[in-house]
C-alpha positions in Angstrom: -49.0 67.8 75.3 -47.1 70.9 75.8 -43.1 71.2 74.9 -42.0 74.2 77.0 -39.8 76.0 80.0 -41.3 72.5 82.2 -40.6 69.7 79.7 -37.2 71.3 77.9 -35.3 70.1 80.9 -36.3 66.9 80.6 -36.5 66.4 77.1 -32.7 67.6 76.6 -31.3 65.0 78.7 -33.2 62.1 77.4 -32.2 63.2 74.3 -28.8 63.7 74.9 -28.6 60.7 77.2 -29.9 58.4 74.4 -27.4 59.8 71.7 -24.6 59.0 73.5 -25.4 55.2 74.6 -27.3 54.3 71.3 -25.1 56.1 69.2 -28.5 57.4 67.7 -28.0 59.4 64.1 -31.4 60.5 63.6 -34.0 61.5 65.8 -37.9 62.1 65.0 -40.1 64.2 67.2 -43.3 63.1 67.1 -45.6 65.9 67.8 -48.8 63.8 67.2 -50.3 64.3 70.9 -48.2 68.4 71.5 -50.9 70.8 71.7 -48.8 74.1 72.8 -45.1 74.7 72.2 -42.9 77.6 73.4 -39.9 79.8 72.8 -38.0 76.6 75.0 -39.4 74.2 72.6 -37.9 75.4 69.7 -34.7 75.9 71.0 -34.2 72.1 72.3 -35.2 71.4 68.8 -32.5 73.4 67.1 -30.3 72.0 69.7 -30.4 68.6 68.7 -30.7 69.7 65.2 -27.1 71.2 65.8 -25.9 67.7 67.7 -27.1 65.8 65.2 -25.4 67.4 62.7 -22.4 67.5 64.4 -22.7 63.7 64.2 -23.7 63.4 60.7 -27.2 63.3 61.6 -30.4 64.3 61.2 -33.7 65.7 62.9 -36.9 65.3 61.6 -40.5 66.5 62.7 -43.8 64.2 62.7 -47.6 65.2 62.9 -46.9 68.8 63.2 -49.9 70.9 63.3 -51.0 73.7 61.6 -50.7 76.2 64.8 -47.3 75.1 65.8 -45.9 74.4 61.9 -46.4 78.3 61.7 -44.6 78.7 64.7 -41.5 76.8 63.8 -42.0 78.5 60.0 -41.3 82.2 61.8 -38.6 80.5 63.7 -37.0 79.1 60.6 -37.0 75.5 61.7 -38.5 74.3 58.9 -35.3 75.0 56.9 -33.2 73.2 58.9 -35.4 70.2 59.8 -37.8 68.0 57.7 -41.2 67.5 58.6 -41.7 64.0 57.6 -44.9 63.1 55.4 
């Protein structure tokens, strides 16, 4: 429900972990149930935006809603990463 300062930690070494024994090239975050997301947030997200393409890659967002689209818009995410339809 909330991606921030508690969950970054977490999230960037699942993510990381999984990229390097699946060999994963694209990663979608799925932010169907994320009600709140912070400053922390959107860096991990640019993070493995820059990993993946690194790799040849790609990120994409999911179910993004309205409150935190706007916040990823300010933070220019949105050019970098494709919200998926």
């Amino acid at each position: 429900r909330e991606f921030d300062h508690f969950s970054a930690r977490n999230m960037k070494v699942e993510t990381e972990a999984l990229i390097e024994a699946a060999g994963i090239k694209n990663i979608v975050f799925d932010f169907t149930r994320t009600e709140f997301m912070d400053s922390t947030g959107v860096g991990i997200l640019l993070g493995r935006y820059k990993r993946m393409n690194f790799i040849g890659g790609a990120v994409y967002t999911w179910h993004v809603s309205t409150r935190i689209r706007r916040m990823l818009e300010v933070a220019g995410v949105t050019r970098l990463i494709t919200e998926l339809e």
